[in-house]
C-alpha positions in Angstrom: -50.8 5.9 198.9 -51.9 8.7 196.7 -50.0 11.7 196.2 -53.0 14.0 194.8 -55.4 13.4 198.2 -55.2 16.9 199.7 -54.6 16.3 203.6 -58.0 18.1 204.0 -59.4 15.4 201.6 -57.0 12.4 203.2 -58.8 13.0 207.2 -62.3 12.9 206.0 -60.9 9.5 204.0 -60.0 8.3 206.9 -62.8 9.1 209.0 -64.6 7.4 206.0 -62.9 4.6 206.5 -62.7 4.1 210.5 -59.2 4.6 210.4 -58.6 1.3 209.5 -55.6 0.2 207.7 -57.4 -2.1 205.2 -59.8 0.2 204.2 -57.5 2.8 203.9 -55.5 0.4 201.4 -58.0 -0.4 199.5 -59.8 3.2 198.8 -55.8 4.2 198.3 -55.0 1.9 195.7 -58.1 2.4 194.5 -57.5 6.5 193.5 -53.2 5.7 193.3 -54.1 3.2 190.3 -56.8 5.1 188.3 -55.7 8.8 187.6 -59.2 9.5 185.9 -61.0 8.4 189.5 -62.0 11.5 191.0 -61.3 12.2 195.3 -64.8 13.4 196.2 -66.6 10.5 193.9 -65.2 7.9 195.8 -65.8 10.0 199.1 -69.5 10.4 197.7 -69.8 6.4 197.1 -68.3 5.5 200.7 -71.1 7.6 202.1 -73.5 5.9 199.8 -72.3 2.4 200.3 -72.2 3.0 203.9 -75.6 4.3 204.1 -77.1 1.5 202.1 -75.4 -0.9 204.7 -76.8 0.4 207.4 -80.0 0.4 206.3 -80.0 -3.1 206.0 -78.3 -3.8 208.9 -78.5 -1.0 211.5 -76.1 -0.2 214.0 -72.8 -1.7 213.2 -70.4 1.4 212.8 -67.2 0.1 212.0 -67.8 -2.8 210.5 -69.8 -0.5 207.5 -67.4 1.8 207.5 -64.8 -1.6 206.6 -67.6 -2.7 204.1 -68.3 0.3 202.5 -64.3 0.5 201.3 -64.3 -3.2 200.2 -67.4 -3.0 198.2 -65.9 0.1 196.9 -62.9 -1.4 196.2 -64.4 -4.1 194.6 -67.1 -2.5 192.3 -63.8 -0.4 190.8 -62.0 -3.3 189.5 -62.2 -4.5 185.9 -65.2 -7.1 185.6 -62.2 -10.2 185.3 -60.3 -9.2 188.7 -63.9 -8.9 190.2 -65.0 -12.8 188.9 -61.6 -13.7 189.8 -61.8 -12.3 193.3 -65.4 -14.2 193.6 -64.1 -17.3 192.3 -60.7 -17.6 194.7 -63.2 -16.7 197.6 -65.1 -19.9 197.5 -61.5 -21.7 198.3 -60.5 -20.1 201.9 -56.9 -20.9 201.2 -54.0 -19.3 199.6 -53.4 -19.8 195.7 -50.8 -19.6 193.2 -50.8 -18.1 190.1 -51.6 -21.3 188.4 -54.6 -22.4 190.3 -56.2 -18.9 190.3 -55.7 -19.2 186.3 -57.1 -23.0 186.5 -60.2 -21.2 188.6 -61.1 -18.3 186.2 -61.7 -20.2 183.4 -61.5 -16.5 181.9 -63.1 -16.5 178.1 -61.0 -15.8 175.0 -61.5 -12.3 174.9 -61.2 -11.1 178.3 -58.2 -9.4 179.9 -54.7 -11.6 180.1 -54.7 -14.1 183.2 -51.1 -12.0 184.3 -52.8 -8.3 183.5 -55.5 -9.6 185.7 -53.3 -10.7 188.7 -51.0 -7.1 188.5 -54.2 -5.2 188.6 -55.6 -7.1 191.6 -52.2 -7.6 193.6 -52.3 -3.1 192.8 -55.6 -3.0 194.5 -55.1 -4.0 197.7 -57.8 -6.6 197.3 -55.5 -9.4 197.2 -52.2 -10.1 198.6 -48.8 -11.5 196.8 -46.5 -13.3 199.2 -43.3 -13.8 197.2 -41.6 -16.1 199.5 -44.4 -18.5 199.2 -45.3 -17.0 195.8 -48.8 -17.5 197.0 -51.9 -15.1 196.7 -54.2 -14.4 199.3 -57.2 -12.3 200.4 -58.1 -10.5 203.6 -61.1 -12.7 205.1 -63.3 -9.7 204.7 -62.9 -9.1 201.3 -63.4 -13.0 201.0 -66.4 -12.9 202.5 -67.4 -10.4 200.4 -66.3 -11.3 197.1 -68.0 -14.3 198.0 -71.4 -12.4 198.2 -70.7 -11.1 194.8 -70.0 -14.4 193.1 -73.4 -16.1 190.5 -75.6 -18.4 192.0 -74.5 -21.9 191.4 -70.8 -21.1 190.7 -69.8 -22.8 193.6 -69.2 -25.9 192.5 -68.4 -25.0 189.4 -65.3 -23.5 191.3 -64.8 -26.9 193.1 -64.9 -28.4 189.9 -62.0 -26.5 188.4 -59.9 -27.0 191.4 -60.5 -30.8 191.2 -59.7 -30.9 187.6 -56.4 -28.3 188.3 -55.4 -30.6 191.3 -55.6 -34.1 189.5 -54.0 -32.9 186.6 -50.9 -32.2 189.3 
């Protein structure tokens, strides 16, 4: 996924990562999309994210291993895919582009709703089906973008999609 991991540098990533194919996306996309991101950093913030999840939850191996690259992942998006990401994650269910742009309610000055959508589909952290032409995320990372999301937006998310869906 990224032509400048060394293959020294691409086994300890995957031993990083458990070998796992969605965590290897993510922390893949993750140094393919952002030249300036450094190999070893994000190495050094697996091992840190990992070691924080343990200590809150000991003894779960893989699954912090998985974690680690999502919340990785996630913390090195752009502050509007991240609300975005929290704010699809309270629906469990495949979006178009239109609802996802009815459910960010992004401000006037943040990033276009389309430069928002390319950057996220690039990160591995959401998925584009173009046969359905419908957007979807890994249950994982909706758990975990769900974790991430403010207190109370919730049904401020249920709002939106009531008001998008009667407006239909």
């Amino acid at each position: 996924l990224c032509s400048r991991i060394t293959s020294g540098q691409a086994a300890e990533l995957a031993t990083r990562c458990a070998h796992l194919p969605l965590a290897l996306q993510i922390v893949g996309q993750l140094l393919r999309e952002d030249p300036t991101r450094q190999v070893p950093d994000v190495l050094q913030q697996l091992v840190q994210e990992r070691a924080r999840l343990e200590a809150m939850r000991p003894g779960e191996g893989t699954m912090h291993d998985l974690l680690a690259a999502i919340a990785v992942g996630f913390r090195g998006v752009d502050p509007w895919s991240r609300r975005l990401l929290s704010r699809m994650a309270v629906l469990p269910l495949p979006c178009d582009a239109d609802t996802l742009s009815a459910l960010s309610a992004l401000p006037p000055h943040a990033s276009a709703f389309a430069d928002v959508l390319r950057r996220l589909s690039r990160s591995a952290l959401l998925d584009f089906d173009a046969k359905t032409g419908l957007y979807r995320m890994h249950e994982l990372v909706r758990v975990y973008a769900q974790s991430q999301g403010k207190p109370g937006h919730d049904r401020e998310v249920h709002d939106l999609h009531t008001a998008h869906v009667t407006a239909l």
